[in-house]
C-alpha positions as CSV (number, residue, x, y, z in Angstrom):
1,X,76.7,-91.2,-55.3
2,X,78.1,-87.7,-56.1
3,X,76.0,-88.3,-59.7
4,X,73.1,-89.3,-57.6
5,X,73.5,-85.8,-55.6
6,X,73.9,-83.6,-58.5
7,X,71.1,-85.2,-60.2
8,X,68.7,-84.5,-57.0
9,X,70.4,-81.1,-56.9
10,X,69.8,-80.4,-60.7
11,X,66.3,-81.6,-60.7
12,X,65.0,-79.3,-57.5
13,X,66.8,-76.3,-58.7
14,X,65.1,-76.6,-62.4
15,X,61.1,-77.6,-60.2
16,X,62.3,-74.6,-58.4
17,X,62.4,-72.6,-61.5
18,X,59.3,-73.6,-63.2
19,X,57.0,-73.4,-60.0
20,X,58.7,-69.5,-59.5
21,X,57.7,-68.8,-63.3
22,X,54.4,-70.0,-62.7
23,X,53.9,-68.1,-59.5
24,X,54.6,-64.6,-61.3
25,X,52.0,-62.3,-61.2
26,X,50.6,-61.2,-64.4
27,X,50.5,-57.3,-65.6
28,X,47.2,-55.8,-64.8
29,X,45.4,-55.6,-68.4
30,X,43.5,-52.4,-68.9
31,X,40.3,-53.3,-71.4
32,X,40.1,-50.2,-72.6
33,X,36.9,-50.0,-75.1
34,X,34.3,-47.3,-74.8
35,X,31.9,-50.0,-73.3
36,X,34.2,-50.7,-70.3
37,X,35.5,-47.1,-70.0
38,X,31.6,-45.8,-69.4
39,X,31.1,-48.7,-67.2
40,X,34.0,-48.0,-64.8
41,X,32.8,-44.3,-64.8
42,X,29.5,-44.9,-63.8
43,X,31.3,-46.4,-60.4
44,X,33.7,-43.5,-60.2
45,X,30.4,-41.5,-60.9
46,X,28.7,-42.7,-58.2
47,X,31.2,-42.5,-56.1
48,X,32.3,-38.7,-56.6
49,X,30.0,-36.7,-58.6
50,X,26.7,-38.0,-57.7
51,X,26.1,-35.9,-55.0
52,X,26.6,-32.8,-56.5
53,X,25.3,-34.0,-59.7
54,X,22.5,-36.3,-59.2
55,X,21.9,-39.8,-60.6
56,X,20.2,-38.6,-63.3
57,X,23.2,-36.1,-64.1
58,X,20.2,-32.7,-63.9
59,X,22.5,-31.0,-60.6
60,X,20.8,-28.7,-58.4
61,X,19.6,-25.6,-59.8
62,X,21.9,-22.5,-59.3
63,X,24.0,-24.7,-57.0
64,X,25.6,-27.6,-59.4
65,X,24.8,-27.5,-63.3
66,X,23.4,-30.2,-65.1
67,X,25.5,-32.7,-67.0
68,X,23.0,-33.3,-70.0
69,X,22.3,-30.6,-72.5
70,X,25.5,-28.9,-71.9
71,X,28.0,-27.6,-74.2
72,X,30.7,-27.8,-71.7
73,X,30.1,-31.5,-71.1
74,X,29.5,-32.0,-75.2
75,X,32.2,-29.3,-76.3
76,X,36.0,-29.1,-75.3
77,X,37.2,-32.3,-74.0
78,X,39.9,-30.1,-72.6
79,X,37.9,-27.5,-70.8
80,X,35.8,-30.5,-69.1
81,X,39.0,-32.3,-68.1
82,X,40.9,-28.9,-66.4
83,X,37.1,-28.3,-65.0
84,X,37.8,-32.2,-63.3
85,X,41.1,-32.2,-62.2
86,X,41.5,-28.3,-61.3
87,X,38.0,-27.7,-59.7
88,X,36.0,-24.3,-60.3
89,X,35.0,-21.1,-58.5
90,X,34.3,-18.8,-60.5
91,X,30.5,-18.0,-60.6
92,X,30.6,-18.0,-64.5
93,X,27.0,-19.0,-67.2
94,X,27.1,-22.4,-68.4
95,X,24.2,-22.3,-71.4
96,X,22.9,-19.0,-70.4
97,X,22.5,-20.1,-66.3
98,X,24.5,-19.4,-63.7
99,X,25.6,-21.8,-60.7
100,X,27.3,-20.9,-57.4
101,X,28.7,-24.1,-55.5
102,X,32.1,-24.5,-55.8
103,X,33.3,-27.7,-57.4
104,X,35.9,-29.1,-56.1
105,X,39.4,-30.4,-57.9
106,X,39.8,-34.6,-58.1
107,X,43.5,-34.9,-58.9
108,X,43.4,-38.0,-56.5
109,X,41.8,-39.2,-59.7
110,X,44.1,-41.2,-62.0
111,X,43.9,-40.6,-65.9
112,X,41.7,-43.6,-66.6
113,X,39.1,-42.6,-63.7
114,X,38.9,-39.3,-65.2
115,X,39.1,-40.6,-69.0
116,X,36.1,-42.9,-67.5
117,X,34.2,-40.8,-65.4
118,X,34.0,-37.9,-68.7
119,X,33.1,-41.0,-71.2
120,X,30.2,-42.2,-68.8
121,X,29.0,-38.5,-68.4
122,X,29.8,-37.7,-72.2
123,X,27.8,-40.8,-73.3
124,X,24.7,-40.8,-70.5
125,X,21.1,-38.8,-70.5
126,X,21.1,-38.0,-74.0
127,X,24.8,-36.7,-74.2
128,X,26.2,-38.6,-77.8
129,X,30.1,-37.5,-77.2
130,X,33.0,-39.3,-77.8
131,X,35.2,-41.0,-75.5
132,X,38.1,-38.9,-73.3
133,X,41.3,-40.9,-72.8
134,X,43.7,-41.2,-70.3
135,X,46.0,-39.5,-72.6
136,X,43.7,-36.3,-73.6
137,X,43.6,-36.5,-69.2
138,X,47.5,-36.6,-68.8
139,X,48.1,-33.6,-71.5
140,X,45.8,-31.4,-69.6
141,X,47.5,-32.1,-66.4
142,X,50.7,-32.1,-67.4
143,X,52.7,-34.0,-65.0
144,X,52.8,-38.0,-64.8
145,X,50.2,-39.8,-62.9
146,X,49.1,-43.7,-64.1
């Protein structure tokens, strides 16, 4: 009887086991090719910059500048990136024109929405940049943030 017991006992506690490890949640895997990357931006695109912006990334004239056909969104991908996370304003030219809405900082934003968001803008209307990672977004601000 007692091996009858320890056998019940033995085979519950190893079906315990097994159905726990199958259970586990699995990591969150982070596809992180410049296909996806401008695919998520366009959503975090949409969802902060668009206003300001436009859909067709040409801003408001003298308000918001235009995402295409600027050095600042083509140059530095660490003068774009502080522009993101720390805001701007200072009324200063971008390509000779001068803008004076404020733009707002988005440090809500984690690295990869901000790696995304600058790879969708740095790759749309014409723009042929490369790709900002979450990386080139965490040295710029500095302090941890996933």
């Amino acid at each position: 009887m007692k091996k009858v017991l320890l056998l019940s006992f033995f085979s519950v506690t190893v079906l315990f086991c097994v159905v726990a490890q199958v259970k586990k949640p699995q990591p969150k895997v982070v596809v992180n090719n410049a296909a996806t990357s401008i695919e998520r931006g366009k959503v975090v695109y949409q969802k902060e910059c668009l206003s300001c912006h436009q859909a067709d990334g040409g801003g408001v004239p003298h308000l918001n500048p235009p995402l295409y056909e600027s050095t600042d969104v083509v140059g530095d991908k660490k003068k774009i990136i502080s522009i993101v996370l720390r805001g701007m304003t200072d009324r200063v030219p971008i390509d000779g024109e001068y803008y004076s809405n404020n733009m707002a900082p988005h440090q809500e934003l984690s690295n990869l929405q901000i790696a995304d968001v600058l790879t969708f803008i740095r790759a749309s209307w014409g723009n042929k940049a490369s790709a900002v990672t979450p990386a080139e977004v965490q040295a710029v601000r500095g302090v941890k943030k996933k």
